[in-house]
FIPA-914700 format. One record per residue (C-alpha): residue in one letter; x, y, z. Coordinates in pm, 1 decimal, always signed. Layout:
<atoms>
- code; xx; yy; zz
- A; X; Y; Z
...
</atoms>
This chain:
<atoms>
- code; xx; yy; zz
- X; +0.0; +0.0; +0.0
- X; +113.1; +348.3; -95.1
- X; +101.8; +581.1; +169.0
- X; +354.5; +845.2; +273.8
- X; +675.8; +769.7; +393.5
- X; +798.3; +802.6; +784.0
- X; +1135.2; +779.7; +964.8
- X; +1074.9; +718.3; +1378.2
- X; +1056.0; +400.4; +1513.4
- X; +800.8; +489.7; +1747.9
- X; +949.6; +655.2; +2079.3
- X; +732.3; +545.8; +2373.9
- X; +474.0; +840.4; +2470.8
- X; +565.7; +1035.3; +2760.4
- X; +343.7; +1142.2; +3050.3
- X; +360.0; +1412.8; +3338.0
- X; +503.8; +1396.8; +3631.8
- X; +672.5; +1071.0; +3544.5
- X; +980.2; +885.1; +3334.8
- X; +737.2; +593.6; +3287.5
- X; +643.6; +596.3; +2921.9
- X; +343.9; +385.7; +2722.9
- X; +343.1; +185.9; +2414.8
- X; +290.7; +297.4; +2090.2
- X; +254.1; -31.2; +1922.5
- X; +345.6; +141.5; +1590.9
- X; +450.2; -219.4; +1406.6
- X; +93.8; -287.1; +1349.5
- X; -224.8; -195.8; +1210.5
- X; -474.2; -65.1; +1522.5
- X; -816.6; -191.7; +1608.8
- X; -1043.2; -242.0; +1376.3
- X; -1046.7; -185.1; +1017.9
- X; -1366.6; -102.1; +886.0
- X; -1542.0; -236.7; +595.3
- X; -1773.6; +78.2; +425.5
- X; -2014.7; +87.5; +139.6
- X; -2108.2; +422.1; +0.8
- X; -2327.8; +390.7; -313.8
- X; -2122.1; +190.8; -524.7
- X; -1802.4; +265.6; -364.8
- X; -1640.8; +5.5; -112.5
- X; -1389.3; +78.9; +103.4
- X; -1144.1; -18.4; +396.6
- X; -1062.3; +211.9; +626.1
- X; -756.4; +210.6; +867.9
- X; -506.9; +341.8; +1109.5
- X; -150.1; +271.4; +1220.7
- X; +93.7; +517.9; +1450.7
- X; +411.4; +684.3; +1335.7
- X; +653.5; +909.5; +1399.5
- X; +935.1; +1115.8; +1243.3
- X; +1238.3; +1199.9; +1408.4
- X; +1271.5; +1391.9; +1712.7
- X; +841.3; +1452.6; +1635.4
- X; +508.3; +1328.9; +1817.2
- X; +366.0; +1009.1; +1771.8
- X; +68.9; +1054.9; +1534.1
- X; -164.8; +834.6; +1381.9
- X; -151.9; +768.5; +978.4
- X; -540.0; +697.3; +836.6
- X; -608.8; +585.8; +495.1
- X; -905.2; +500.0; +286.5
- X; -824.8; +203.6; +89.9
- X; -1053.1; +108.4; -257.4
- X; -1181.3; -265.3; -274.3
- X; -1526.5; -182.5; -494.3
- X; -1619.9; -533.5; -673.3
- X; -1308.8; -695.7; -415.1
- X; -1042.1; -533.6; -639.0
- X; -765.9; -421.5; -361.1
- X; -628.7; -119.1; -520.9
- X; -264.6; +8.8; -366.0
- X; -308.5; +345.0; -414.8
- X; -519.2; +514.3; -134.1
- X; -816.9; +695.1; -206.2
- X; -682.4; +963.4; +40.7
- X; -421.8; +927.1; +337.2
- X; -264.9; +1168.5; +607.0
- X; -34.0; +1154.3; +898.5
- X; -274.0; +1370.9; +1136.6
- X; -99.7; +1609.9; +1339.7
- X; -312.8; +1950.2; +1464.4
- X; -10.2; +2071.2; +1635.4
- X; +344.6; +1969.5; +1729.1
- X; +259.3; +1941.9; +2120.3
- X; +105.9; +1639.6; +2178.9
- X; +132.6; +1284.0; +2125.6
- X; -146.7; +1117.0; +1917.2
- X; -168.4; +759.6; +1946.5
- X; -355.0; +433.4; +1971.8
- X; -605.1; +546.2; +1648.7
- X; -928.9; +389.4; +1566.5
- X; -1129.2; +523.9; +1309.2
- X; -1488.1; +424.6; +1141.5
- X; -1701.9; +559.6; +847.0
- X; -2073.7; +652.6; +880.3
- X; -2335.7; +565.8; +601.9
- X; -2275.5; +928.2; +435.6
- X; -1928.4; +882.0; +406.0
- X; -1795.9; +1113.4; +691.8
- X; -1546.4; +957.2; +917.7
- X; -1411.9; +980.5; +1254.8
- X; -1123.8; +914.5; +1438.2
- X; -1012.5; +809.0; +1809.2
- X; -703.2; +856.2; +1978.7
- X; -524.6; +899.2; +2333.8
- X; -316.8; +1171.5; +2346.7
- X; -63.1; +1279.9; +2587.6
- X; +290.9; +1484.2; +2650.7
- X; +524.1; +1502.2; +2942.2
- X; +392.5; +1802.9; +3089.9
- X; +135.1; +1831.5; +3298.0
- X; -184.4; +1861.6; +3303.1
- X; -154.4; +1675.1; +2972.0
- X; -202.2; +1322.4; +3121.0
- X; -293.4; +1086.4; +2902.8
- X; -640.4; +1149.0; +2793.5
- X; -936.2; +1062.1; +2506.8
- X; -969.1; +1300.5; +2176.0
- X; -1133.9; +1254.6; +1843.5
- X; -1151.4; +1424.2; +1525.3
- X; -1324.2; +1349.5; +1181.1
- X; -1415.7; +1427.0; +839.3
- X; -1711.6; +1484.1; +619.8
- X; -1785.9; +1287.6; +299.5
- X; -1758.9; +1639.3; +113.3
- X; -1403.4; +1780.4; +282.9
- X; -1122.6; +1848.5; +99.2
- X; -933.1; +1471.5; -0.1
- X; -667.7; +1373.1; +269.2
- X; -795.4; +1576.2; +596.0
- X; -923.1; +1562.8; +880.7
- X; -1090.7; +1909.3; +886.6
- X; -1335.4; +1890.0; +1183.2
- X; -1241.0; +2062.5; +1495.5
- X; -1106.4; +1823.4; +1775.0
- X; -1291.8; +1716.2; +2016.8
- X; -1176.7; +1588.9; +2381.2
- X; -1402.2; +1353.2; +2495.8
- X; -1250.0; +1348.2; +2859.0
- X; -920.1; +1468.9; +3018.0
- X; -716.0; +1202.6; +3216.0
- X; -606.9; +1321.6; +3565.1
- X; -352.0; +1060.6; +3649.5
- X; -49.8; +886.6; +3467.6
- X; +53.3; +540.2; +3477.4
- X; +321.7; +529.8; +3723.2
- X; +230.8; +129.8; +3897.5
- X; +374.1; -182.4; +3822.1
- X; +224.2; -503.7; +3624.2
- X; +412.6; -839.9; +3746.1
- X; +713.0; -648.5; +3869.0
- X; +768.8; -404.3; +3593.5
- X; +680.4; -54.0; +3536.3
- X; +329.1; -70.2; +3315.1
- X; +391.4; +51.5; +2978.0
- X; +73.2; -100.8; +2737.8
- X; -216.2; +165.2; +2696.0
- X; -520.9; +101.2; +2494.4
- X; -499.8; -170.3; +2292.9
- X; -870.7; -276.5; +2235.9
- X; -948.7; +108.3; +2190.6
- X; -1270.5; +100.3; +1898.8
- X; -1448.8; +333.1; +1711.7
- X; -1777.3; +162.0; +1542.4
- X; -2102.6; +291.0; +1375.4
- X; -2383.3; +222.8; +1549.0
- X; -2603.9; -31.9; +1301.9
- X; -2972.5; +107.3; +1442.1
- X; -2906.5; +406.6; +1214.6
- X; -2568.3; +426.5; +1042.8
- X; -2509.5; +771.6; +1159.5
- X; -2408.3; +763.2; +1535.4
- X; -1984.1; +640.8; +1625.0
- X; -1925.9; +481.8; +1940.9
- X; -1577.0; +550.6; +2092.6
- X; -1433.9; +400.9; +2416.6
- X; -1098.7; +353.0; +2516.9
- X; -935.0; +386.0; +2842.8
- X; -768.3; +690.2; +3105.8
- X; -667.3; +735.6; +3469.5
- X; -956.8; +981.8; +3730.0
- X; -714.0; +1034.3; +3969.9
- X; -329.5; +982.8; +4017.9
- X; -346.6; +738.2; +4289.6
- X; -584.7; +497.3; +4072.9
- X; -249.6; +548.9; +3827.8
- X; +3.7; +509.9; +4098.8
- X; -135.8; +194.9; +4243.7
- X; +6.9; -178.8; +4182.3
- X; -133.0; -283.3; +3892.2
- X; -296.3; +88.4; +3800.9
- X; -681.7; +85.8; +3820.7
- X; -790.1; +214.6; +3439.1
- X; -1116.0; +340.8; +3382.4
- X; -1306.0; +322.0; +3065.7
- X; -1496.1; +568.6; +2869.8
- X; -1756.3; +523.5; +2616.8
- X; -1878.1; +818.0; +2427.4
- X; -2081.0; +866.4; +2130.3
- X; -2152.4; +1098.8; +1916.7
- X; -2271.9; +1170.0; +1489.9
- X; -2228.9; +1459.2; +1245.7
- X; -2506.0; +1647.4; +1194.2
- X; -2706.5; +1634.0; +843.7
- X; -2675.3; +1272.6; +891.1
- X; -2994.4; +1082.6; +962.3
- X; -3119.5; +666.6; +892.7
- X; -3307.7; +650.7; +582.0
- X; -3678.6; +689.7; +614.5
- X; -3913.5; +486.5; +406.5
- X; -4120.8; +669.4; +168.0
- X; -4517.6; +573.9; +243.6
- X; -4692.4; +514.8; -68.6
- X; -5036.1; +680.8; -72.4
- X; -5316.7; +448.9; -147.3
- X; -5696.4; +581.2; -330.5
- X; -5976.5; +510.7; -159.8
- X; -6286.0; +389.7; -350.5
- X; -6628.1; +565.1; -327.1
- X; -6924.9; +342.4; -449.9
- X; -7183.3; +529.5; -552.9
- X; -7543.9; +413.3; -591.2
- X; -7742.7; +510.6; -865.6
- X; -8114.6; +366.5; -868.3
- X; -8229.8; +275.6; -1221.9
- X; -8614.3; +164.7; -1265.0
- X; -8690.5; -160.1; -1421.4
- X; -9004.1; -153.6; -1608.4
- X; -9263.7; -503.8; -1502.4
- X; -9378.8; -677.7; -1757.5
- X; -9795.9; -663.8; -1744.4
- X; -10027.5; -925.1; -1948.6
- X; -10353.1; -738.4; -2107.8
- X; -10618.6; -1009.4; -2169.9
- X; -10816.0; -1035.7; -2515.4
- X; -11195.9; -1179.0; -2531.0
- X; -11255.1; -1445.3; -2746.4
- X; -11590.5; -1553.5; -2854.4
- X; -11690.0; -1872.7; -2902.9
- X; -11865.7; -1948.3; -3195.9
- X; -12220.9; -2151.7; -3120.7
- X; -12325.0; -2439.1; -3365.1
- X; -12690.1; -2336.6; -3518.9
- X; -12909.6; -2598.8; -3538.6
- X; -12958.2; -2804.2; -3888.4
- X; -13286.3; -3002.3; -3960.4
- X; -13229.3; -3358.3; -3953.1
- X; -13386.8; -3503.7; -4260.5
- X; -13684.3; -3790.2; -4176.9
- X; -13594.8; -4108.3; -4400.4
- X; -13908.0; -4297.8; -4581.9
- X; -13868.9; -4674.4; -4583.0
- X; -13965.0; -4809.8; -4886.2
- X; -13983.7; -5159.7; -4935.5
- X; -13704.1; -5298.4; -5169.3
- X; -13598.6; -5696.6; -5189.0
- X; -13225.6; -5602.5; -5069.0
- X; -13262.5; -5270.9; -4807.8
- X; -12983.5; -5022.5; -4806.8
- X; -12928.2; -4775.9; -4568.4
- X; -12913.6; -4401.9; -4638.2
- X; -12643.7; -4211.8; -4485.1
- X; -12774.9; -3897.2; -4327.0
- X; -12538.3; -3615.3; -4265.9
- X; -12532.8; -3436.4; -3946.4
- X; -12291.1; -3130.9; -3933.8
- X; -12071.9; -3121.5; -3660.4
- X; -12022.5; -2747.5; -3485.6
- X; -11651.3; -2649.7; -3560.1
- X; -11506.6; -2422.5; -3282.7
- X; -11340.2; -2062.5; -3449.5
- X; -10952.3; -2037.9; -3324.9
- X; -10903.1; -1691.8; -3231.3
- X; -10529.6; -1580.4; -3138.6
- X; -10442.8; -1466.3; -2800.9
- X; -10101.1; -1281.2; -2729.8
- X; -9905.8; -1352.2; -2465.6
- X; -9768.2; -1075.5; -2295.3
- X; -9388.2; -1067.5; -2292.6
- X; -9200.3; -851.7; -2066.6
- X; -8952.9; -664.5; -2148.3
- X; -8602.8; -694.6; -2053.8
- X; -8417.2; -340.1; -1932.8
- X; -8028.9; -350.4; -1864.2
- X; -7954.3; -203.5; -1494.6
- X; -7589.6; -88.9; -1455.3
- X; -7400.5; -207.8; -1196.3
- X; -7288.9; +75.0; -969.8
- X; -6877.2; +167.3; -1060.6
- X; -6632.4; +239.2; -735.8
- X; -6468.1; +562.8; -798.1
- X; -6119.1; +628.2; -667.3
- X; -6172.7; +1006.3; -483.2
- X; -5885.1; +1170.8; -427.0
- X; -5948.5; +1272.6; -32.2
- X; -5689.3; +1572.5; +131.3
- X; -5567.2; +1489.7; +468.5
- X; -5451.4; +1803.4; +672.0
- X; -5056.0; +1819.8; +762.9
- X; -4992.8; +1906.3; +1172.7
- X; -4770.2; +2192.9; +1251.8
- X; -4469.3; +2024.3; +1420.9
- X; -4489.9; +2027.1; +1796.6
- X; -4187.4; +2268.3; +1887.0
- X; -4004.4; +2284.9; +2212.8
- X; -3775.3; +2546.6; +2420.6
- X; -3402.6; +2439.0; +2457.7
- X; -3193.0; +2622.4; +2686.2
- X; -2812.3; +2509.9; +2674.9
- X; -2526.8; +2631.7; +2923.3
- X; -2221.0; +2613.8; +3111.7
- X; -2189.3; +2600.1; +3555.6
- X; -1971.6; +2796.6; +3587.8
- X; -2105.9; +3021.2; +3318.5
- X; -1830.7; +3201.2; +3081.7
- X; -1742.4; +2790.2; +2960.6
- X; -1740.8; +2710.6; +2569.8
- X; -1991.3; +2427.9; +2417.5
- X; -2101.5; +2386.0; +2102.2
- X; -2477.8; +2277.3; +1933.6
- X; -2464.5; +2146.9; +1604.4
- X; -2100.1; +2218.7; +1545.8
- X; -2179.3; +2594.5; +1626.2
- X; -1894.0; +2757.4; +1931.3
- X; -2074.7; +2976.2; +2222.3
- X; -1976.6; +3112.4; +2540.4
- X; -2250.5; +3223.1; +2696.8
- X; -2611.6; +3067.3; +2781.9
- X; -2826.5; +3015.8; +2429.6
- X; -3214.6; +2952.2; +2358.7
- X; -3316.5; +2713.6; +2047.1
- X; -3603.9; +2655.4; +1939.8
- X; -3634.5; +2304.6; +1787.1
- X; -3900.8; +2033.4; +1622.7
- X; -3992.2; +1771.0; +1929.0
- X; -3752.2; +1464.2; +1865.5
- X; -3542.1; +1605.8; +1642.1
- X; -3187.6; +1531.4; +1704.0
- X; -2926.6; +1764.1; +1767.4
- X; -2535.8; +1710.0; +1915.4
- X; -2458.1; +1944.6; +2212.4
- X; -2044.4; +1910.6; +2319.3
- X; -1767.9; +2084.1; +2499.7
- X; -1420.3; +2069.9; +2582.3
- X; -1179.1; +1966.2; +2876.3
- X; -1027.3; +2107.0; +3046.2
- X; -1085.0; +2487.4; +2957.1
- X; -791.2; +2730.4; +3080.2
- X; -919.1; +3002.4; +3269.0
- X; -617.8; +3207.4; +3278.6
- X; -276.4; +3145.3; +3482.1
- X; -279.7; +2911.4; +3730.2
- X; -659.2; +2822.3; +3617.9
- X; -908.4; +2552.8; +3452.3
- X; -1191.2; +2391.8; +3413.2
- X; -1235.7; +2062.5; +3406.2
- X; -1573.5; +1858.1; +3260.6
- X; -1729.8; +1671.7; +3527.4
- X; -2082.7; +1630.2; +3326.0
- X; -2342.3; +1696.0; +3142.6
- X; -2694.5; +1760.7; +3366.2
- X; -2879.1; +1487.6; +3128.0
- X; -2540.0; +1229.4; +3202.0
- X; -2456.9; +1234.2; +2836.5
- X; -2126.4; +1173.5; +2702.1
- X; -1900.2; +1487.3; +2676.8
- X; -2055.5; +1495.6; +2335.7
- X; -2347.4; +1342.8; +2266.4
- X; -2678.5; +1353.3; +2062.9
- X; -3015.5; +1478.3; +2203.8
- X; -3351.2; +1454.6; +2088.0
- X; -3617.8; +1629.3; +2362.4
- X; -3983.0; +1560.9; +2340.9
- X; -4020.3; +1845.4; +2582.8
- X; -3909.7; +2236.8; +2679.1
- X; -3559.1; +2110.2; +2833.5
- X; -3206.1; +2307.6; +3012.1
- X; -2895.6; +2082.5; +2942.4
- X; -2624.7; +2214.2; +3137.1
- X; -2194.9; +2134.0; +3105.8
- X; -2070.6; +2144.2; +3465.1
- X; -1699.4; +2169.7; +3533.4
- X; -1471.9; +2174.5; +3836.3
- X; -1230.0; +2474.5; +3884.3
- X; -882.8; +2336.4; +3956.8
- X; -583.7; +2565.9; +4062.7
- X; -219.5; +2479.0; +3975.5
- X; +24.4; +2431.0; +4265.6
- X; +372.3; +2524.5; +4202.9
- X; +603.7; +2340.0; +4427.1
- X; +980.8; +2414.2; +4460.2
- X; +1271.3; +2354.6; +4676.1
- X; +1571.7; +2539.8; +4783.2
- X; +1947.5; +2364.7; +4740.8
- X; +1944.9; +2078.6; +5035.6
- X; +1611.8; +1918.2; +4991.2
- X; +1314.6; +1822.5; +4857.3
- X; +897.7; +1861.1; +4901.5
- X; +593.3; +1707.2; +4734.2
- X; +361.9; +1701.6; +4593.2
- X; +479.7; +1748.2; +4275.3
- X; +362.7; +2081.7; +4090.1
- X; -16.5; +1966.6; +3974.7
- X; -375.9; +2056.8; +3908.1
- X; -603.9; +2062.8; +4189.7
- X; -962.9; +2083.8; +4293.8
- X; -1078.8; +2416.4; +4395.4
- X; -1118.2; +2449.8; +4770.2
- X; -897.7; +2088.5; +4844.9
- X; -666.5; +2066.7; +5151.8
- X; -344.6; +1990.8; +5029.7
- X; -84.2; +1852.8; +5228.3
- X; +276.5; +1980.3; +5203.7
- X; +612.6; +1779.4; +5278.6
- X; +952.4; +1849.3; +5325.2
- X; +1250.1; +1662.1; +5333.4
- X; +1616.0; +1753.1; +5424.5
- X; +1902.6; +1599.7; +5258.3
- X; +2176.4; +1490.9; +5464.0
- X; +2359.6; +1771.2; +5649.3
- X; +2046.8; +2018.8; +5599.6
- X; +1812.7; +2102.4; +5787.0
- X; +1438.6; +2239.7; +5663.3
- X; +1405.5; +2610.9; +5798.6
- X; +1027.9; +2680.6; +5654.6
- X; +806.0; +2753.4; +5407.3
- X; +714.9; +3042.3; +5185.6
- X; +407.5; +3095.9; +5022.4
- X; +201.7; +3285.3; +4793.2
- X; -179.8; +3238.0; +4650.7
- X; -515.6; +3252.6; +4804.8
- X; -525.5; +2956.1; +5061.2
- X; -87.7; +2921.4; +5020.7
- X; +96.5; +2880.1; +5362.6
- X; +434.8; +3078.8; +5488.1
- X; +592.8; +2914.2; +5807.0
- X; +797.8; +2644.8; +5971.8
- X; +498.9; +2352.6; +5999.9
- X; +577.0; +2039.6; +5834.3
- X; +374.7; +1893.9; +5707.2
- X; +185.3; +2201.2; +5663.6
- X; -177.5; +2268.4; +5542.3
- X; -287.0; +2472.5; +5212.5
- X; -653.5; +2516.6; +5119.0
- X; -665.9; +2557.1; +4703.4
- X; -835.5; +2864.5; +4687.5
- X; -641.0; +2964.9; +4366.4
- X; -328.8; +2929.6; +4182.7
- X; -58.0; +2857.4; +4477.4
- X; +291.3; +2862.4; +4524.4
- X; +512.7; +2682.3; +4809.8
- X; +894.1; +2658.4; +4808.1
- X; +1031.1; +2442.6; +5041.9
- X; +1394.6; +2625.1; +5191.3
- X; +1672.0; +2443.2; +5384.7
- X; +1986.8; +2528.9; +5511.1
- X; +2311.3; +2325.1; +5646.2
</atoms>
């Protein structure tokens, strides 16, 4: 297959607050490749990691041609995807939707903090520009936490390997993305580390299932019509009868003769006069049968049943998005009931030095983007936790912890120090809301903003 050309090896991925790298797996192809058929066009699509020297680890996508199982090695379109030159992009899985428009999952991560290993996707629609992933990035949760235990002995260094991004079958339009990150440090520091999993989901809008097309069916209106049908009526004729007159009946004379001989005497016989009678016939009259005809009837169209959205961020002043539209401050939409729409942010959000915001939810428990579809007037609201960055440091002849890190607004924090040999720890000096200047250790800060602590010593 001809794709372009790369020269790393893939260098293990670093993470914060740690030497402990992760995987890259880089020799072979990543979970899954995906089988797509759009119109006529069939296609593989798939995802390896690479890197170039002394760059990130990025993922290389391709859209490979197999229409009528002919494997074609030239790519439809390719790209090694790299937004910037920051972060580490790695563990890719990537899926097409029934449109065409494609998306792809990563972890990313970098060696400084708070850039622990975390979830991101990004994507494509069917009609972008050939060999680019235009679509804004999305992070679909922040890690808080790198992997820093031990598996059988050994420092852990395998991250994500059934990561999957898949198309949800119901209606061809909605990805599914899980893969794994760390909500805490300790659940990363622990022997083995205790992962957690996320599973997101998302779609791009315009895309929809195919609806079947009702085919409208005409109604038949018999219509009786009465037609009379004459009765056939028989009209009697007289007929006389004819009455036989009388005829004299001649008297015969015997006379005497030697050999007698009878004389014939002739009666008439009454004859009876036929006369013709008709029979009445009635008459036959053709009675259409009544014809069903089709009639057209108009059936009224509703007005959609609408419904009041109101969308926003606690603590207000927070980007999200609706519909692949940016906003920053609360918004009102009016939409159709049930029609689907994606609502999204990001995470974490800076909020200037020493500040950000970190997703904790959405206030319907949707993914960090998801799709909605209210049936009624609805608020959907993106709540985040403030976090302040600590800023540890230590003077020649010791050392403190934490580390520097994020934390949650208003925690306790607990802060150590430790002389090297021949020292001895003289104190603290801090500055910040909540930040603590004296000689307790451990001492006590409360993170009521950005904080710094240094830690001093002296022989």
């Amino acid at each position: 297959m001809v794709q372009t050309s790369y020269t790393g090896s893939g260098t293990a991925v670093p993470q914060p607050n740690t030497t402990n790298t992760l995987d890259t797996l880089f020799d072979r192809m990543m979970q899954k490749v995906q089988y797509r058929k759009v119109g006529t066009a069939e296609s593989l699509w798939v995802v390896h990691d690479v890197q170039n020297t002394s760059q990130t680890n990025r993922p290389q996508w391709a859209q490979i041609n197999v229409t009528g199982g002919t494997i074609s090695t030239t790519a439809v379109q390719q790209q090694i995807y790299a937004p910037d030159t920051t972060l580490h992009r790695w563990m890719g899985s990537i899926a097409a939707d029934i449109q065409g428009n494609v998306a792809l999952g990563y972890s990313t991560s970098n060696g400084t903090s708070p850039n622990f290993p975390s979830i991101a996707y990004s994507g494509r629609l069917a009609g972008d520009p050939l060999n680019t992933l235009p679509q804004t990035e999305i992070q679909l949760v922040a890690g808080l936490g790198s992997q820093t235990g031990t598996c059988g002995g050994s420092a852990c260094t395998r991250w994500g390997d059934y990561a999957s991004m898949s198309v949800d079958p119901s209606d061809g339009c909605t990805f599914w993305y899980t893969t794994e990150y760390y909500t805490s440090q300790a659940d990363g520091s622990t022997n083995p580390p205790i992962w957690s999993t996320r599973i997101g989901s998302f779609k791009f809008p315009g895309c929809a299932a195919p609806t079947p097309t009702p085919t409208p069916t005409a109604t038949a209106t018999a219509t009786a019509t009465a037609t009379a049908t004459p009765t056939a009526t028989a009209t009697a004729t007289f007929t006389p009868t004819p009455t036989p007159e009388e005829s004299p009946t001649p008297t015969a004379t015997a006379t005497f003769t030697p050999t007698p001989t009878a004389t014939a005497t002739f009666t008439p016989t009454p004859t009876a006069t036929a006369t013709f009678t008709p029979t009445p016939t009635a008459t036959a009259t053709f009675t259409p049968t009544p014809t069903a005809t089709a009639t057209a009837t108009a059936t009224a169209t509703p007005t959609p049943t609408t419904v009041t959205i109101t969308v926003r961020t606690n603590p207000i002043g927070r980007t999200f998005s609706v519909d692949g539209t940016t906003y920053s401050s609360q918004q009102q939409f009016t939409w159709v009931a049930g029609s689907s729409h994606t609502i999204a942010t990001t995470s974490p959000q800076s909020g200037g030095s020493g500040v950000q915001y970190v997703w904790k939810k959405w206030s319907d428990h949707g993914a960090i983007s998801h799709v909605v579809a209210p049936t009624t007037n609805k608020n959907y609201t993106a709540v985040f936790q403030t976090q302040y960055f600590l800023t540890m440091s230590a003077g020649p002849g010791g050392t403190v912890q934490p580390a520097s890190g994020w934390h949650n607004a208003g925690a306790s924090v607990a802060i150590k120090a430790k002389a090297n040999p021949g020292f001895t720890f003289v104190g603290w000096v801090g500055s910040g809301t909540g930040s603590y200047t004296g000689t307790n250790n451990p001492g006590s800060i409360i993170m009521n903003g950005p904080i710094t602590e240094m830690g001093n010593f002296s022989p």
